[in-house]
N, C-alpha and C positions, 0 to 999 in steps of 0.2 A: 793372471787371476781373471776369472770369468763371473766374480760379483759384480752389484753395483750401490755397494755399501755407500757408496760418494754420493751418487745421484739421489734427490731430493723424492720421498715416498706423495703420492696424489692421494691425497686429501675427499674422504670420503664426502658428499650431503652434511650440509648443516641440518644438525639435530634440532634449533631453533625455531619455535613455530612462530606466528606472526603475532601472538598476542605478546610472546616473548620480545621479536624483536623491537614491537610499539612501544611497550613498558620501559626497557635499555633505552631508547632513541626519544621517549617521552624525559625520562631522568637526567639523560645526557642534556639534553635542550633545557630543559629547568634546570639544571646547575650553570648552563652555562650562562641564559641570560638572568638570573639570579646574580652571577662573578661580574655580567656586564653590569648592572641595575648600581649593585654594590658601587663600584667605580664610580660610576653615571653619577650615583646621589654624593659620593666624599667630594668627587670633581666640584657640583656643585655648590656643594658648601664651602667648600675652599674658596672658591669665585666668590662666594657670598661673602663671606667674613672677609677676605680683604677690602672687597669692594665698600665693607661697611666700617671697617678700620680703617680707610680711606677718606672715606662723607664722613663721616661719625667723629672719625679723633685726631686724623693728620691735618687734614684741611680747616679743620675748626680753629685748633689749636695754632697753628701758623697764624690763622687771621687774628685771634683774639693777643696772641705775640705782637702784632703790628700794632694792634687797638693797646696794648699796653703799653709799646715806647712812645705811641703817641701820647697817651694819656701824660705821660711821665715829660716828654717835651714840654706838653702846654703846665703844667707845673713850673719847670726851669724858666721857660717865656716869663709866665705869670712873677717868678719872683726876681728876676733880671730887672725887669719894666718896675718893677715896685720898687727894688730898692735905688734903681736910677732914679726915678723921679718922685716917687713918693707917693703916687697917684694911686687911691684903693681900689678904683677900676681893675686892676690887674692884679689883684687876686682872686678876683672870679676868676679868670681859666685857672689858676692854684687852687681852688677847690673844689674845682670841678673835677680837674686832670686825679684831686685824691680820691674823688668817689668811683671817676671812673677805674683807677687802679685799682682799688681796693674788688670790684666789682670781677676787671678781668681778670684778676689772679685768682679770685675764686674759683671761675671759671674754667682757668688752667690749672687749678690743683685737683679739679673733676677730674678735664679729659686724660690729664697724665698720671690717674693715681695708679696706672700701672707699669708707668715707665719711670723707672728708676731714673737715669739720667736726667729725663725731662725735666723730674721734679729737684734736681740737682740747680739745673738749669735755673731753674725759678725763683729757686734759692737764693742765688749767687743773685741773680737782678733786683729780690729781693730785700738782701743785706746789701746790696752799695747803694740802691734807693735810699734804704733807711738812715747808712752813713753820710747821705747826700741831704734826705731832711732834718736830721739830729744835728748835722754839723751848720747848715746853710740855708736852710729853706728857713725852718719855723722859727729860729729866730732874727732875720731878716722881714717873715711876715708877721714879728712879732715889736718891732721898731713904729713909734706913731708917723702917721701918713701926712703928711702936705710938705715934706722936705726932704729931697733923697737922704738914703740910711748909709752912716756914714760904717755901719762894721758890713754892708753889702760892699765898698770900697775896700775896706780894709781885705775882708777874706776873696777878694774876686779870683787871686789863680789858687787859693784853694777848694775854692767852688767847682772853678772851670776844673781841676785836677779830679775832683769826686765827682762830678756827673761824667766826666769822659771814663770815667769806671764803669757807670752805669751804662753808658751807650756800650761797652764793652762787652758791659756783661748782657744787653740785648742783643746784640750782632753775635753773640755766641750762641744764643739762643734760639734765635732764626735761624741763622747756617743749619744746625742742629734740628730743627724742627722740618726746615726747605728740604735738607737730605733725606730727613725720615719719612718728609711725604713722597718725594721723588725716589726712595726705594721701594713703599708702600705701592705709589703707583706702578712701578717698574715690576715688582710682582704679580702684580692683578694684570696687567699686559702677558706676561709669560704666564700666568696660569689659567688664564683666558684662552691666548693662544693651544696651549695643553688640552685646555678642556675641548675646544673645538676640535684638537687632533683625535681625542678620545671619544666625543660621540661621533666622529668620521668614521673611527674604528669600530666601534657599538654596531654604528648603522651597515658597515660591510662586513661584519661578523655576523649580523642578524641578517641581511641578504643572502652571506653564505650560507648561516645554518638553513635557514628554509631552500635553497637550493637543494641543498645535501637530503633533507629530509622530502623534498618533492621528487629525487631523484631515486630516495632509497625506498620510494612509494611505489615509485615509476615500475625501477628491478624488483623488487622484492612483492608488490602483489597485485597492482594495474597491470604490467607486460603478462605476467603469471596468467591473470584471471582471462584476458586478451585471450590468451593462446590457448586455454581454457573454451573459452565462447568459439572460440575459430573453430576448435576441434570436435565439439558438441554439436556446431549448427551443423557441419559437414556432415557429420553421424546420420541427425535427426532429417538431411536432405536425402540419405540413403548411401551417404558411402558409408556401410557400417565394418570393412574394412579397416578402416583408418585408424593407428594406434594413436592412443593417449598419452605425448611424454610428458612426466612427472616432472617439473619446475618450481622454485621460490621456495619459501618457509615450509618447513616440512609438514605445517597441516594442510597446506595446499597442496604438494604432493601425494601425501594419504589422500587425499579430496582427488585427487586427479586419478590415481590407483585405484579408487573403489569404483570411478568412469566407468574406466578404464576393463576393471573386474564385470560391473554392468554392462557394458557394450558386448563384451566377449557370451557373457551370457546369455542375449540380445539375441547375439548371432548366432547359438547353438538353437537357442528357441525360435528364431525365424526360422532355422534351417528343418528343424523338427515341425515347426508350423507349416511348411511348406511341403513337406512330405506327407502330413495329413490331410492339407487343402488336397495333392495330388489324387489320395487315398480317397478323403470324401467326395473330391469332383468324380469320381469312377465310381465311387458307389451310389451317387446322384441320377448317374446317366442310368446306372443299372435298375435304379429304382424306377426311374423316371419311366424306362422304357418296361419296367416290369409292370407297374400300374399303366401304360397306355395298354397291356399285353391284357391287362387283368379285367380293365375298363371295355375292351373289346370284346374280350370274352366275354363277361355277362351283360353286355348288347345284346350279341351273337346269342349267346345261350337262351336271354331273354325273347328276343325278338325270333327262332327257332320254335319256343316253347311256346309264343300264341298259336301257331298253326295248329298241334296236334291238341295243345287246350279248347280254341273255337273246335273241333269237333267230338271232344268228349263234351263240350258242354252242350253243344246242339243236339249231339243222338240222345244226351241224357233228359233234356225237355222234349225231344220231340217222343222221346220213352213215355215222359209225365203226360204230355199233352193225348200221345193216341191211347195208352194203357190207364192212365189214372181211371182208378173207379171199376179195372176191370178185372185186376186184379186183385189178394188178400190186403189188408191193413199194413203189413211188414210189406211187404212190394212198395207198396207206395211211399211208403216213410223210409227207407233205401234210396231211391229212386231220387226224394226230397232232398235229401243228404248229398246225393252226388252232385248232383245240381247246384246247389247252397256249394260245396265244394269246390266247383269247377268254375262259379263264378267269383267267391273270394280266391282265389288262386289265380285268375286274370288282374283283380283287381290289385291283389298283391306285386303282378309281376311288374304293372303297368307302373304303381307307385314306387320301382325298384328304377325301373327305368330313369322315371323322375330325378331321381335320386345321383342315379350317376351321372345327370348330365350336369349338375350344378358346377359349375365350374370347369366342364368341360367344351358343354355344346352352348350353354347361354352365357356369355363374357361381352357382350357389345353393350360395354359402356357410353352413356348417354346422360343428357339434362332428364329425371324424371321428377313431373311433380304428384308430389306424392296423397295429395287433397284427390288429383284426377284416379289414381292405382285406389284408394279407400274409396272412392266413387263405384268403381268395378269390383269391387271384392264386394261390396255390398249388392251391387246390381247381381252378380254372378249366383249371391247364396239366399237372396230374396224369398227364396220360395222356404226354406229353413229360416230363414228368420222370419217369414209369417205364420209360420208353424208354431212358431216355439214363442208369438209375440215379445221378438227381444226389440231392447231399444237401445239404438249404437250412437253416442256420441264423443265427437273430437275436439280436439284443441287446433287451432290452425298449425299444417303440416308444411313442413318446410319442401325446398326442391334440392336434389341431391342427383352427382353423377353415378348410378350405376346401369344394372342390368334390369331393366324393364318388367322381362320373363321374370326373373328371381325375385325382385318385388312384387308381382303379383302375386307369386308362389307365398312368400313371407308373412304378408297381411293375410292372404285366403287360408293357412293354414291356423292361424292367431286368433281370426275373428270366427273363423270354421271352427274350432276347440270350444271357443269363449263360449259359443252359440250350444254348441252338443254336449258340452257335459254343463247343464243346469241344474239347476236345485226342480224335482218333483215338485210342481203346484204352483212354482215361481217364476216369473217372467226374466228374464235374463237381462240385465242391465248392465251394458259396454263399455267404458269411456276410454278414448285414447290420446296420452299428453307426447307432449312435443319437449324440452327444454334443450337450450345450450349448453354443455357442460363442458368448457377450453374447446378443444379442437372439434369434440365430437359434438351429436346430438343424442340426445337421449332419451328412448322411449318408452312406455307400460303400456302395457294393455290389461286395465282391471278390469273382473267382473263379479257376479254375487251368486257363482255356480258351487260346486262341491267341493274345491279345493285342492290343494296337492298337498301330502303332509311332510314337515320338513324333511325327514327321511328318507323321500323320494325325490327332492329337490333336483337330486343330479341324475339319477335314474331317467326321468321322464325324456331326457333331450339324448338316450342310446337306442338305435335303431333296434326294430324290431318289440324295442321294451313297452309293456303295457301295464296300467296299473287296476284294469278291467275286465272280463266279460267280455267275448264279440257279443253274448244275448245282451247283454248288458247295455252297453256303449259298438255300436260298430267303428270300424278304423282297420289301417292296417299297424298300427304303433312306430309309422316314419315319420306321423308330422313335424313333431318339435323338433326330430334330429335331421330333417332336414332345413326347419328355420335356424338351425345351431349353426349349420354350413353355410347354408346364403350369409347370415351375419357375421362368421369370419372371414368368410371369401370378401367379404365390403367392408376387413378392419374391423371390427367390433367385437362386443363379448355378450352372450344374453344368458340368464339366470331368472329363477323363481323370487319372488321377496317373501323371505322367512317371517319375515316379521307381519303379513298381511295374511288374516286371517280368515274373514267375510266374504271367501272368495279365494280369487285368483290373482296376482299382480305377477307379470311377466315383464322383467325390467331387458333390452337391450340395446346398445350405442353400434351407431352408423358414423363413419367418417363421410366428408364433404366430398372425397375424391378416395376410391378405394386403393389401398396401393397396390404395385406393382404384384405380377404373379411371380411364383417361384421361380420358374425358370427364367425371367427375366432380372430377376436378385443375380440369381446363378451365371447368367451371362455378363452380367454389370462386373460380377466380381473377377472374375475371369478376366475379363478385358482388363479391368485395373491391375490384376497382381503381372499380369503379362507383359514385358518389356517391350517398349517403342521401337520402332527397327531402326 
């Protein structure tokens, strides 16, 4: 036969999860030290109750047994001595030995009312006491005293034969009382001993159990969660390789499975991740080199195009300068035109230039302080600000690392704006604040010119864009979007304030140290995702 019906089938994963197995293992341990607890408290009460039937009613009871043959002695003494001599001295210890009789057997019909025999016992000393004073005592202590009693003579071996009853029936009664203590005690010895063996057994049963339960902590979800953390940290160090095996209570397994299920995920998404870093790093470079291609070009094109511009603008005034006046009214106003033409069109190219080199040709980062660059933008445009009688004041300006050039550029474009587009008839009034705001600084430049209306807000800062007239306002409409560039190339973000109406308020933040440039992100990143050799 080529079964193996005999051989024992393996045992799939316990279905078991750990709240399961705490709950079983929590129940199992309170039953069990609850069966110990049990034991522990009957042991002790047993210990206790004999130990107190011991002190309480054997030991008493024996003594007061001795205290009543004595009692019952000095009786017998007392009436011996009396009826010899006659002498009433000697029935003081006889009435005394009755009080004290009467008192211990009280005494012993307490401790023994639950021992049958005892009070058997008591009985019996009792009734031949009583046969002993009915017959001998009380009337012998009842003969007058100054001359021995002659029926004490008379009855002497019937006396001596009735208290040696009595001593009888005491000495049975001690044996009997001596054995019931020394079995009494002889018990509380052995269940003493017992009980000692029993909480020995308690206390190595409550050792094992906690053993058992530190052990089934250990397998069941510390070693688990262990090889858990082992296999995690290995992951999150970069071996993302490395499988997840499933171990312990089965929601730790699911728990390890779902890892497990994430990691692998991990790694399609690294893998995917990686393949478009590839993709982007090629379309970066492509980019990269297509705007140095593009940036050249309109250099080139720009710096191409002053040549033949200086000489249409020259022949066109030196047109105005010899012709004006010689010939018609249209000649001349032509003639105006090209010219007016030929010089915005320089000026325009000139501020194109500007334009592209921000972040290209001016990057030499430095300490500038920025009180001295407001000192210069003011000196620079002095001659427009006596024109237009503005009055420009600051807040004390902090020093910051950038580009010297681009700062200048930034405030002369700002305070140039502030200054040129006024309110007709009204002097233009400047102020520029300074505040910390966490990392950055943050500045305005308000003034009490004609305003920008919210709709334009974001308009104003796209090249080319004008919201004027050249008759109107001259410009070539780069300024703002070239302050829009200097301020991101240095970190920062600059916008209109919607909310400021009497004017102009132009909010924008400068970081302390500008960060890094793109391609230097792009090579950082590179270098890190790139393996060490």
């Amino acid at each position: 036969m080529t079964g193996n019906t005999g051989s024992p089938q393996a045992r799939g994963p316990s279905t078991w999860t750990t709240r399961r197995w705490l709950r079983v293992g929590v129940a199992t341990a309170l039953a069990v030290l609850a069966l110990l607890g049990v034991t522990g408290a009957w042991m002790l009460g047993r210990t206790t109750s004999l130990s107190e039937d011991l002190v309480d009613v054997k030991s008493p009871a024996l003594s007061t047994a001795i205290r009543l043959e004595s009692a019952l002695l000095n009786q017998e003494t007392g009436i011996r001595g009396y009826g010899l001599t006659g002498t009433s001295d000697f029935l003081g210890p006889y009435r005394q030995g009755l009080t004290d009789q009467e008192r211990d057997s009280a005494r012993l019909s307490e401790l023994l009312r639950a021992d049958a025999a005892g009070l058997r016992d008591l009985g019996a000393v009792q009734e031949a006491a009583k046969a002993w004073q009915e017959r001998i005592a009380r009337p012998v202590a009842a003969t007058p005293a100054g001359a021995p009693s002659s029926l004490a003579a008379e009855r002497s071996a019937e006396g001596k034969t009735a208290f040696d009853e009595v001593r009888a029936a005491l000495t049975a009664q001690q044996e009997r009382l001596l054995e019931e203590r020394t079995r009494a005690r002889d018990d509380l010895m052995v269940t003493m001993r017992l009980r000692n063996w029993v909480f020995g057994a308690i206390a190595a049963v409550i050792a094992l159990l906690a053993g058992l339960v530190f052990e089934a902590l250990r397998r069941g979800i510390t070693t688990p969660l262990e090889r858990l953390g082992t296999d995690a940290r290995a992951i999150a160090g970069g071996d993302f390789d490395r499988p997840i095996t499933p171990t312990g209570p089965a929601d730790l397994r699911r728990l390890s499975s779902e890892i497990d299920f994430m990691r692998r995920r991990l790694v399609r998404e690294l893998a995917f991740s990686e393949e478009a870093r590839r993709h982007l790093d090629a379309q970066t470079a492509d980019l990269q080199r297509s705007n140095a291609e593009l940036e050249q070009f309109a250099y080139v094109a720009s710096h191409d195009l002053q040549e033949p511009l200086r000489k249409v603008s020259s022949f066109t005034q030196l047109l105005q300068r010899r012709y004006g006046g010689q010939l018609d009214a249209k000649a001349d106003q032509y003639i105006g035109i090209a010219v007016d033409g030929a010089n915005r069109m320089q000026t325009l190219i000139n501020d194109l230039l500007d334009f592209s080199r921000v972040g290209r040709v001016h990057h030499d980062h430095e300490s500038v302080d920025l009180e001295a660059v407001m000192e210069q933008t003011a000196s620079s445009l002095s001659l427009g600000i006596e024109e237009a009688g503005a009055t420009i004041t600051h807040d004390p300006l902090p020093t910051l690392v950038a580009d010297p050039t681009q700062m200048g550029m930034l405030w002369q474009n700002l305070i140039g704006n502030a200054v040129k587009f006024h309110r007709p008839g009204r002097a233009p009034n400047i102020h520029v604040t300074a505040d910390r705001v966490g990392e950055l600084w943050r500045f305005t430049v308000t003034d009490n010119g004609i305003g920008i209306a919210p709709e334009y807000a974001d308009k104003v800062f796209v090249i080319f864009q004008r919201l004027h007239t050249k008759d109107a306002y001259p410009g070539s409409g780069i300024g703002l979007a070239m302050c829009k560039k200097i301020v991101e190339f240095h970190g920062g973000t600059i916008a209109v304030d919607p909310e400021y109406w009497d004017g102009t308020r132009i909010s924008f933040t400068l970081a302390p140290v500008p960060p890094p440039a793109p391609s230097t992100i792009a090579e950082a990143t590179r270098a890190t995702a790139e393996p060490a050799p």
